[in-house]
GULUMLUM-579325 format. One record per residue (C-alpha): residue in one letter; x, y, z. Coordinates in Angstrom, 1 decimal. Each point is the difference from the previous one (the first is absolute). Example, Ala and Ser with C-alpha at 12.3 -4.5 7.8 and 13.67 -1.06 7.14 Angstrom:
<pts>
PT code     px     py     pz
PT    A   12.3   -4.5    7.8
PT    S    1.4    3.4   -0.7
</pts>
This chain:
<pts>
PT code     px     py     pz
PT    X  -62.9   13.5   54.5
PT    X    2.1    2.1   -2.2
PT    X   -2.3    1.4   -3.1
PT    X    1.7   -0.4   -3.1
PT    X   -1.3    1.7   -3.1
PT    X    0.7    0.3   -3.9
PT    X    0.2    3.3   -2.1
PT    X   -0.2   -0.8   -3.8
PT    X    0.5    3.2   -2.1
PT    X    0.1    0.2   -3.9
PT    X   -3.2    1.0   -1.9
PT    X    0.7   -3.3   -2.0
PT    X   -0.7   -1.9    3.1
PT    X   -3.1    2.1    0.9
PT    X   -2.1   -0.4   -3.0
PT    X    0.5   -3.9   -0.6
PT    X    2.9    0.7   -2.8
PT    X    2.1   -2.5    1.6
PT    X   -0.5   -2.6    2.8
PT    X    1.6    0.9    3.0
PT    X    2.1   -3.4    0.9
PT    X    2.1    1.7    2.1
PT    X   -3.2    0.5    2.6
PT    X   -0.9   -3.7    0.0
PT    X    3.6   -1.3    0.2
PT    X    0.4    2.4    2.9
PT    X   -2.9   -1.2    1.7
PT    X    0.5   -3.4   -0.1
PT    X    3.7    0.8    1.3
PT    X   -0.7    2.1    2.9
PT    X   -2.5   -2.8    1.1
PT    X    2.5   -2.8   -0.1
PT    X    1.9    1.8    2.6
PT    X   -2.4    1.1    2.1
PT    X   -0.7    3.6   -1.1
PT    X   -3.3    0.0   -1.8
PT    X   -1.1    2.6   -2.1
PT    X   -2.2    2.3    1.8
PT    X   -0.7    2.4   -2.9
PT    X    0.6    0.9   -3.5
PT    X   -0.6    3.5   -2.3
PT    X    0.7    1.1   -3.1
PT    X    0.8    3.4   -1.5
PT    X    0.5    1.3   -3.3
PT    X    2.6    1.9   -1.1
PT    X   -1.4    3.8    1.7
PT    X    2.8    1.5    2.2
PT    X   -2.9    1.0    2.2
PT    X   -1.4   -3.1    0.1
PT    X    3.0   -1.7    1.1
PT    X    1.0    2.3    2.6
PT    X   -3.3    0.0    1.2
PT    X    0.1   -4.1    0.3
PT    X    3.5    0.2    2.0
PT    X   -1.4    2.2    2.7
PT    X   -3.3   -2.0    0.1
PT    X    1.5   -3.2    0.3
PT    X    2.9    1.3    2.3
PT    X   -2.2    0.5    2.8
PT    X   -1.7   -2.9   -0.5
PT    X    2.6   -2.5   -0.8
PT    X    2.7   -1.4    1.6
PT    X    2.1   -1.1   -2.9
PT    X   -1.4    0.9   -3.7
PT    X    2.3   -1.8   -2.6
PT    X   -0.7    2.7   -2.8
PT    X    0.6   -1.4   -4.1
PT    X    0.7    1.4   -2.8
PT    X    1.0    3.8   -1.1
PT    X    3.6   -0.1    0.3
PT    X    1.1   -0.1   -3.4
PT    X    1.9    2.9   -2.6
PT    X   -3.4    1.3   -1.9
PT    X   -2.1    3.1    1.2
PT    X   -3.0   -1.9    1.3
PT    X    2.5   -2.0    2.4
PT    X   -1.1    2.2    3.3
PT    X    0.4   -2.5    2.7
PT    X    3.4    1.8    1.6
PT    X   -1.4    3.7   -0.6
PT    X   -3.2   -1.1    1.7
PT    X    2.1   -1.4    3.4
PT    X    1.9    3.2   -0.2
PT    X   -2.9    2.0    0.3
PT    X   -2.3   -2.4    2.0
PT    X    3.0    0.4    2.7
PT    X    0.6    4.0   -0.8
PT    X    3.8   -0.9   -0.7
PT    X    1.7    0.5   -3.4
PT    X    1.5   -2.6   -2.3
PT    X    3.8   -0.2    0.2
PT    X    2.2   -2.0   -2.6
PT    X    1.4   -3.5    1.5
PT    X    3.4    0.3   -1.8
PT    X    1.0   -3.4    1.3
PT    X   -3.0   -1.5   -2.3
PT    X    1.0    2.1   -2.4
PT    X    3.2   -1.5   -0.5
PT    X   -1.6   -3.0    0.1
PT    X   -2.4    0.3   -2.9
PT    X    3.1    1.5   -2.1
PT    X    1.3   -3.0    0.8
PT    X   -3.1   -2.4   -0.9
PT    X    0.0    1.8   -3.3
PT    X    3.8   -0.1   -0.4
PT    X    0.2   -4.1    0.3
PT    X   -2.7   -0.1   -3.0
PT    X    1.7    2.6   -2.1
PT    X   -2.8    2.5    0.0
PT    X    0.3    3.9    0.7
PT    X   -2.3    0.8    3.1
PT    X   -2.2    2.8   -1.1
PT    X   -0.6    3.3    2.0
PT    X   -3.8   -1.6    1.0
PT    X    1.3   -2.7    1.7
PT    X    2.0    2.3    2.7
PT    X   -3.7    0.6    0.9
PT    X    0.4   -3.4    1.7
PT    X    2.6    0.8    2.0
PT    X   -2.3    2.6    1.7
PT    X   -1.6   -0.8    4.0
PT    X   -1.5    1.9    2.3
PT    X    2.1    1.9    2.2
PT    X    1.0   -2.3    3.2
PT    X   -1.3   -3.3   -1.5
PT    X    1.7   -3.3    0.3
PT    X    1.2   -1.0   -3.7
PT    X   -1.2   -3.6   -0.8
PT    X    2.1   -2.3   -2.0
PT    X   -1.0   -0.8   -3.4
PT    X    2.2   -3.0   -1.6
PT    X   -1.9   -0.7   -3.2
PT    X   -0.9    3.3   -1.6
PT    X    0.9    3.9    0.4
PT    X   -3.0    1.2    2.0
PT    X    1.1    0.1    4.1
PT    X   -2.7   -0.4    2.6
PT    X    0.2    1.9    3.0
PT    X   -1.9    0.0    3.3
PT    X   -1.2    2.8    2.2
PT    X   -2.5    1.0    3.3
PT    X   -2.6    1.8   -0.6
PT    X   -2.8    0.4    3.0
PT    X   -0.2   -3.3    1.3
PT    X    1.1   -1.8   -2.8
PT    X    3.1   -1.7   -1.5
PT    X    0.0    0.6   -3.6
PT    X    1.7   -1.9   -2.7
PT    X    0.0    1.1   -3.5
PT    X    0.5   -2.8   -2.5
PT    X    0.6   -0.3   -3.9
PT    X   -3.2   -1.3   -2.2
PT    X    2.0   -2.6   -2.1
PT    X   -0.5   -3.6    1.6
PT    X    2.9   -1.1   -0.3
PT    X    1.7    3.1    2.3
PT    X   -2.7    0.1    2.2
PT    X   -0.3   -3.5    1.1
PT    X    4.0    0.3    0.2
PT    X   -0.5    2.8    2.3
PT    X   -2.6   -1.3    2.4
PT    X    1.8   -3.3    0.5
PT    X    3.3    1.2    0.6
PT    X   -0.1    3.7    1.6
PT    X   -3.7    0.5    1.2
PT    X   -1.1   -3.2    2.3
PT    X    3.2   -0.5    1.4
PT    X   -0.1    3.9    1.1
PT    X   -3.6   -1.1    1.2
PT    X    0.5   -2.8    1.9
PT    X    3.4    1.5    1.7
PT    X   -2.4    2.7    0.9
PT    X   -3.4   -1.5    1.5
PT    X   -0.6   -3.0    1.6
PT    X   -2.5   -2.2   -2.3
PT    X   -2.3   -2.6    0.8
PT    X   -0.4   -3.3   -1.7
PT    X   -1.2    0.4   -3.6
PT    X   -3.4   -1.3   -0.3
PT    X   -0.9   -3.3   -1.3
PT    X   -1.8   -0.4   -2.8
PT    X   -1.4   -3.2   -1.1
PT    X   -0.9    0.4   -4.0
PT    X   -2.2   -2.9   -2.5
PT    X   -1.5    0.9   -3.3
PT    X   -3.1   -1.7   -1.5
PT    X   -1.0   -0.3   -3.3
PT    X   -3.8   -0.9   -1.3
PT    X   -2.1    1.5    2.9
PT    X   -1.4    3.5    0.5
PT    X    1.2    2.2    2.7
PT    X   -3.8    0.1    1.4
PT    X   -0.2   -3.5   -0.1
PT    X    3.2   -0.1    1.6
PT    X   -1.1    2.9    1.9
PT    X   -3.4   -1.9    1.2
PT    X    1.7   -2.8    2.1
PT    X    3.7    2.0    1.2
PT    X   -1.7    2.5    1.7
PT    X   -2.0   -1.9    2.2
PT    X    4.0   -1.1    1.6
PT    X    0.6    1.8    3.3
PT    X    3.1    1.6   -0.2
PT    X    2.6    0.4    3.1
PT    X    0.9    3.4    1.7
PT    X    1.9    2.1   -2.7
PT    X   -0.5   -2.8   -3.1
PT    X   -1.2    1.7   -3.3
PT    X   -1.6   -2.0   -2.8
PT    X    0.8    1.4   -3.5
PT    X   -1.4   -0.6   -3.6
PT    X    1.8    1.1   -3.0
PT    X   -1.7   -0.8   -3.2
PT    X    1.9    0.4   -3.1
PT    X   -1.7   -1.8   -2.9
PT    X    0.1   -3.0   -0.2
PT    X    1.6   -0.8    3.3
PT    X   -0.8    1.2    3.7
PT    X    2.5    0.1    2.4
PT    X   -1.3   -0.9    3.6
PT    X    2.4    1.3    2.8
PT    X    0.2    0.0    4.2
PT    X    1.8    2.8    1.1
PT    X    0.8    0.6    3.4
PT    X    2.5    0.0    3.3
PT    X    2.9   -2.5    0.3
PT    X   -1.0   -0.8    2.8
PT    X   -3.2   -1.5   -0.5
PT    X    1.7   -2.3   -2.8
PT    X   -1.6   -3.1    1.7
PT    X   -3.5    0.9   -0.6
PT    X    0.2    1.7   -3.4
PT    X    1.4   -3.6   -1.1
PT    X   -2.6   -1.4    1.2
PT    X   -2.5    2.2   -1.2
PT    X    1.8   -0.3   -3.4
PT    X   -0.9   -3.7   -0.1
PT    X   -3.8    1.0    0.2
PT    X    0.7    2.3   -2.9
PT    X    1.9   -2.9   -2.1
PT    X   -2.9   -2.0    0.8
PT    X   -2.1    2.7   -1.4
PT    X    1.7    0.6   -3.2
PT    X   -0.1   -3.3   -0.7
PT    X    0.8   -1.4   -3.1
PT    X    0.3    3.5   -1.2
PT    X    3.4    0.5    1.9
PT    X    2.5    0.0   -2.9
PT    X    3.4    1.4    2.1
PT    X    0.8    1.4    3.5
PT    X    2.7    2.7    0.8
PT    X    1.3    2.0   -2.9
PT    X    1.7   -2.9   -2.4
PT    X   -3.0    0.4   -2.4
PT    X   -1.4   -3.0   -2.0
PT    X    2.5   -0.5   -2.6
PT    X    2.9   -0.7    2.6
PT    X   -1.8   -2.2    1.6
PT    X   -1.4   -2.1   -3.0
PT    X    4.2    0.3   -0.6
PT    X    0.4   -2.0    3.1
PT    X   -2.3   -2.6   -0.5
PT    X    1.1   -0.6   -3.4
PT    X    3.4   -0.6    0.9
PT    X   -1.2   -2.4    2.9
PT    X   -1.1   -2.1   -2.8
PT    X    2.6    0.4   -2.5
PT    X   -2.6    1.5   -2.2
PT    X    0.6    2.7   -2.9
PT    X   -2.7    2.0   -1.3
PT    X   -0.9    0.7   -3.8
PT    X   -2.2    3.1   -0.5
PT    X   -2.3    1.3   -3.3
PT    X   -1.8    2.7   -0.3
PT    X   -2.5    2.2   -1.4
PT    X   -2.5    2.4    1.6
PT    X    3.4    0.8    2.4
PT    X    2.1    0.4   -2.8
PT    X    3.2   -0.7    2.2
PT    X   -1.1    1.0    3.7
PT    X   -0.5   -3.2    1.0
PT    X    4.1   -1.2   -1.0
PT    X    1.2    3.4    1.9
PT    X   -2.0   -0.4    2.8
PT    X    1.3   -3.6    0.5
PT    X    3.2    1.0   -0.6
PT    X    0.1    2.7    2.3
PT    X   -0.4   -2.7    2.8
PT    X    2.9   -2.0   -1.6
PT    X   -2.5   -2.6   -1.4
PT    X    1.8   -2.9   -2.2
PT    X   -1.3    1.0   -3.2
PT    X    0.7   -2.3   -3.3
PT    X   -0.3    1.9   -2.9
PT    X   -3.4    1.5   -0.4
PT    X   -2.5    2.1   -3.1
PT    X   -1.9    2.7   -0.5
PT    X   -2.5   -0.6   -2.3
PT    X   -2.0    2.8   -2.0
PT    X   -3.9    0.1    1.5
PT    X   -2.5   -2.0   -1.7
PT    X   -3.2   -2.7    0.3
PT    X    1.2   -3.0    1.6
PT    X   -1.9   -3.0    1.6
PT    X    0.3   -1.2    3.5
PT    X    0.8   -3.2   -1.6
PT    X    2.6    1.4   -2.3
PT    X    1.5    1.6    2.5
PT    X    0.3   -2.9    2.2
PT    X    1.1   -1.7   -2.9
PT    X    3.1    2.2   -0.7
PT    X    0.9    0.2    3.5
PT    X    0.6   -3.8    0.5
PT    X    1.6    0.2   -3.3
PT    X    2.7    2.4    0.9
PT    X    2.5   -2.9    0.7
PT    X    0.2    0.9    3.8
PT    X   -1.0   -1.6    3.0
PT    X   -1.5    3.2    1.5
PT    X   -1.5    2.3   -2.5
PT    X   -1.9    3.0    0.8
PT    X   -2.4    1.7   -2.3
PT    X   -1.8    3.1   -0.5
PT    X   -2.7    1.0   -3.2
PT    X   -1.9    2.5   -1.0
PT    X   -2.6    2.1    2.3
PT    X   -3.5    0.2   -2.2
PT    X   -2.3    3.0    0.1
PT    X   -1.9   -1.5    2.3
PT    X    3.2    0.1    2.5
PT    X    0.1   -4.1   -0.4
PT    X    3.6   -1.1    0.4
PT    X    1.5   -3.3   -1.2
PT    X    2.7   -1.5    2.2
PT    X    2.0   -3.0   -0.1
PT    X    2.3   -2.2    2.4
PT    X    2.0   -3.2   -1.4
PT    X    1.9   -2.0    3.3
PT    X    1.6   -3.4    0.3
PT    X   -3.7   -1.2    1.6
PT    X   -1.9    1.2   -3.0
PT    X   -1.7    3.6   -1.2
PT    X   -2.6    2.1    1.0
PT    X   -1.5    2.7   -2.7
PT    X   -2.5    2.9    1.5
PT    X   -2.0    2.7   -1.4
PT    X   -0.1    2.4    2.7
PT    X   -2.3    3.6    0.3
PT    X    2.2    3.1    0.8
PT    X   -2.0    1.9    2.1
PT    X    1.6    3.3   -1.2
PT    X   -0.9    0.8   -3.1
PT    X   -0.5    3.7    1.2
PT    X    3.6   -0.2    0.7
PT    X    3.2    1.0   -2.3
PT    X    1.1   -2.1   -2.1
PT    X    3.0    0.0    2.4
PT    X   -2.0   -1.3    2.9
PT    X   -1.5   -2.4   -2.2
PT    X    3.5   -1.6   -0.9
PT    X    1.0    0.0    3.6
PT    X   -3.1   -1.8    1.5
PT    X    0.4   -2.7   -3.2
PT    X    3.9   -0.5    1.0
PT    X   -1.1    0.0    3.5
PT    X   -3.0   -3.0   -0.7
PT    X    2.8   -1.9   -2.2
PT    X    3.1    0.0    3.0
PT    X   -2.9   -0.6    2.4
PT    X   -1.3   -3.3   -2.2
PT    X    3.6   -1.5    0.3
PT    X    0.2    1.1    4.0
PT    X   -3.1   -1.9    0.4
PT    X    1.7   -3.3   -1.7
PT    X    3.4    0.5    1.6
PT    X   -1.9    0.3    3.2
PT    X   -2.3   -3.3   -0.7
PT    X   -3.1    1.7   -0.1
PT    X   -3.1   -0.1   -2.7
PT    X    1.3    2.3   -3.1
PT    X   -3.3    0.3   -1.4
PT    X   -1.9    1.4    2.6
PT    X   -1.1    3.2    0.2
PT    X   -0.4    2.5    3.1
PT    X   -1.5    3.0    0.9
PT    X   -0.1    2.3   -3.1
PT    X    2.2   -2.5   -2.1
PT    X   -3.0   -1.6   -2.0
PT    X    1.0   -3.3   -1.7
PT    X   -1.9   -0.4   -3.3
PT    X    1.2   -3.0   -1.2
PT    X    2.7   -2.2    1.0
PT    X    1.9   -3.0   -2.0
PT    X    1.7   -2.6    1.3
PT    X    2.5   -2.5   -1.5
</pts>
């Protein structure tokens, strides 16, 4: 199989000052056409560090997509490290010259003299289009490797890869079937306790079961060979079954689009309040293109379960969703008004070590998954796992 690898360069990418997207995009969009990421590094901005990287991974490799270093400032090294990685020197592309002077020409901007530095390639490289900003790719063979150098702004680089560098890829080797990947996320259960009963499944030839926890969700995932699609679904059932009621969402489509779908099954729009989430809740909902009615956020203060409930079947909608304040003992009031009637529940966060942000996420989390549970004609009251039901009200 052909090993593809990543080279992320930029000492703002090295030492956490930025989250490298890019990497996880490109991931995820090598796998969907069957060239999964075999490897990924990341170097700072050191000339000898980088040219150090492109020989390493050049006899390792057989394609490294490298990102990032190509623009006009002095710590922009990613061409001058090819050039020397490859003992050629760097020669001045005048037709992407003429093309940037262009680019800044249509906008009415002079091009300053830094930016020629973009127009700079090793000597004997293939030039790679660029159609959304003035940093050119280019590609060259170094050892046994096929390199292609890539600009760090998303927007370029995803413009780049899609358009120039699979298609050069996939004229060029023959690929196998991407793997399948069969994805559900649970919410309310530990990854041990999860853990406790999934690994006890026996997995087919080449099947990999996968956990990825990311409070207050954990992803569950079957990754393995097309071709033994038949028993992974099966096998998945046994993992559904596991989950249980704690499945909220398989695939990718996330919880809010799917609550989106059952809503407009039933003709149902959604009225939203707040407090502890200050707003989360509303933009997570609308993310997924929820029907929202208008909704509030309402400063943080002591309120009752029962005056929550209260308010919440007093909002004037027929679905109403409510969210108070989290206590100092991480007690957090919660409140659902439907066409059948209400449920109120003070619910325990078991994350009060956590930030404040994770905090706000697992309480907008509990409140979508409340309303999932009705939608989906189950007990909303009941608790599971670590979700610890305090009280509960019903009217």
């Amino acid at each position: 199989m052909i090993r593809v690898e990543m080279l992320a360069t930029g000492d703002e990418v090295l030492h956490g000052q930025i989250v490298d997207t890019n990497a996880a995009w490109l991931a995820d969009t090598l796998f969907e056409r069957g060239l999964p990421m075999r490897s990924r590094t990341t170097v700072g901005d050191a000339l000898p560090d980088l040219v150090a990287a492109l020989i390493d991974r050049s006899q390792q490799a057989d394609v490294l997509i490298v990102n990032g270093g190509l623009g006009p400032t002095s710590d922009d090294l990613s061409a001058q490290a090819a050039a020397q990685a490859a003992g050629v020197p760097l020669e001045l592309h005048a037709g992407w010259l003429a093309e940037m002077e262009a680019w800044f020409a249509r906008r009415g901007r002079a091009m300053a003299a830094s930016n020629r530095k973009q127009a700079e390639i090793p000597q004997g490289a293939e030039m790679i289009n660029n159609p959304v900003g003035t940093a050119c790719g280019f590609a060259l063979r170094l050892n046994r490797c096929w390199l292609f150098f890539t600009p760090g702004v998303p927007s370029e680089f995803k413009k780049m890869v899609t358009d120039e560098i699979i298609p050069r890829l996939q004229q060029h080797y023959t690929l196998g079937d991407p793997p399948l990947c069969l994805r559900l996320t649970t919410f309310g259960r530990g990854e041990s306790d999860l853990a406790s009963e999934l690994d006890r499944l026996a997995l087919p030839d080449g099947v990999v079961l996968g956990y990825r926890s990311s409070m207050p969700i954990i992803e569950l995932k079957l990754t393995g060979p097309a071709s033994q699609r038949p028993r992974m679904e099966a096998l998945f059932q046994q993992v559904r079954d596991i989950a249980g009621e704690s499945l909220i969402f398989e695939g990718t489509v996330g919880l809010p689009a799917r609550l989106a779908r059952l809503l407009d099954a039933r003709g149902l729009r959604l009225r939203v309040s707040e407090q502890f989430t200050a707003g989360l809740l509303q933009w997570q909902l609308a993310s997924g293109a929820v029907a929202l009615e208008r909704g509030e956020v309402l400063a943080e203060g002591p309120v009752s379960l029962r005056a929550l409930a209260a308010r919440t079947a007093a909002s004037g909608a027929a679905l109403a969703l409510s969210i108070g304040t989290l206590d100092d003992a991480g007690v957090l009031a919660l409140a659902l008004h439907t066409p059948e009637g209400g449920w109120a529940l003070r619910v325990r966060l078991p994350v009060q070590q956590h930030s404040r942000r994770i905090q706000q996420e697992t309480a907008a989390m509990l409140a979508m998954n409340l309303l999932r549970r009705w939608l989906l004609q189950m007990d909303p009251g009941a608790g599971e796992g670590w979700v610890d039901v305090l009280e509960t009200l019903r009217s």
